[in-house]
Residue, then its C-alpha position, 0 to 999 in steps of 0.5 A: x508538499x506531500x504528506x506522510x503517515x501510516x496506514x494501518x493494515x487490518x490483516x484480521x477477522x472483522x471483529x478484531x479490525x473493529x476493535x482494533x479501530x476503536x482502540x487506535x482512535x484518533x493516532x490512525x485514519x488510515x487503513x488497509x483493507x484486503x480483499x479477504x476481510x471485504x468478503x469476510x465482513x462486507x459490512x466493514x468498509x461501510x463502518x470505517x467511512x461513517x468513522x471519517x476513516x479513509x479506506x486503502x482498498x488492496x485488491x491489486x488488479x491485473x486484469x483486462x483494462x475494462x474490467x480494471x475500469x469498471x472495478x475501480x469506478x466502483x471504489x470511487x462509488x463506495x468512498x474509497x480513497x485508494x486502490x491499487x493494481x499491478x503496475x506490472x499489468x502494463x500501461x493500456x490497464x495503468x491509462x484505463x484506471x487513470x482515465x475513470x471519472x470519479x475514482x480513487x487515487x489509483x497506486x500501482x504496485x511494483x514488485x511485492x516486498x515477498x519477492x526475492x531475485x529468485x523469485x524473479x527468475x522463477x517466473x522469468x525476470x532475469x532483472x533483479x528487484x531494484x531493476x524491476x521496480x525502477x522499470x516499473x516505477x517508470x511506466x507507471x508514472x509515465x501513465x498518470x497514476x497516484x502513487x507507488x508501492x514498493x518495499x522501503x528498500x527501493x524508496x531511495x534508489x527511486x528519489x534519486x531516478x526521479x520519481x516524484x510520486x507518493x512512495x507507499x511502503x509496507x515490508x516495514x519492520x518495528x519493535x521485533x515484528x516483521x512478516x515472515x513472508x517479508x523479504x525487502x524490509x526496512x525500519x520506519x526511520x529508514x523508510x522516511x529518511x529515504x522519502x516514503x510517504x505511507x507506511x503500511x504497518x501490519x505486525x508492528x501495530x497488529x501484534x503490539x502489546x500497546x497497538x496505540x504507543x506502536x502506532x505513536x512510537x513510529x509516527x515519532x520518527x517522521x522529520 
């Protein structure tokens, strides 16, 4: 049975990410780490892993398949637990990632949760999100991959298609605190009763008076 639980999002400067880390102590052992804050404080991942901490790494490549490969064989190297890429990027990069030796799970992004239709047609998908993300759904379990990410809008229409992999879901609002760059959003207990996995919590926990009964208050509504 897979497992759920949450993952925090450090959309912060290092030093606030430590603090925080020390804060959540044993409630989380799950973050997400953006490209961003691995420039910023490269000395960061190094410190969540020798805390037993698993790292998320969000580069979500779409590139080349070698340059896919090489990228993700270099997470495995550094301990990472997970890394995504653009399911959008099509299989040949989707294979090339799975076929790494020693890698990291590999979770494949569907449709941001910032995207709207609109935003779709803008750069020339006629389908609207929930068709999209079910096209991409499929192509991506189709080539071996971990997991999907996706707003937690989708998580049920994706159960009912048949999609059995781990659901990653950030666009998860709690407690009044959601991104404005957020489009697709849902609540904790609507993400789990859909069949989400991981909840990628950012402002919900970030932004709480009480980052620690945050964190515990949503990871209540598991059933």
């Amino acid at each position: 049975m897979i497992k759920k639980g949450i993952i925090v999002a450090l959309d912060v400067d290092g030093a606030i990410a430590r603090r925080l880390v020390t804060r959540l102590g044993p409630i989380v052992d799950f973050y997400k780490v953006p490209p961003a804050l691995t420039l910023e404080d490269p000395a960061l991942m190094n410190w969540l892993l020798k805390r037993k901490k698993k790292v998320f790494l969000d580069c979500k490549w779409f590139d080349i398949p070698s340059q896919v490969a090489r990228s993700v064989a270099a997470a495995g190297r550094a301990g990472v637990t997970a890394v995504t890429l653009h399911a959008g990027a099509g299989s040949a990069i989707l294979k090339a990632a799975v076929a790494v030796v020693h890698r990291p799970r590999i979770w494949a992004v569907t449709v941001l949760t910032c995207l709207g239709p609109d935003d779709l047609k803008e750069v020339g998908f006629r389908a609207n999100p929930l068709v999209q993300v079910l096209r991409l759904a499929r192509l991506a379990q189709q080539a071996g991959v971990d997991g999907l990410v996706c707003s937690p809008r989708e998580v049920g229409m994706l159960r009912r298609a048949g999609i059995r992999l781990p659901l990653i879901t950030p666009g998860i609002t709690h407690g009044g605190h959601v991104g404005s760059d957020q489009k697709r959003v849902a609540t904790p207990q609507q993400a789990w009763s859909a069949g989400a996995n991981y909840l990628v919590l950012g402002r919900s926990v970030l932004e709480a008076p009480d980052p620690a009964a945050a964190a515990r208050d949503i990871l209540s509504f598991r059933r």
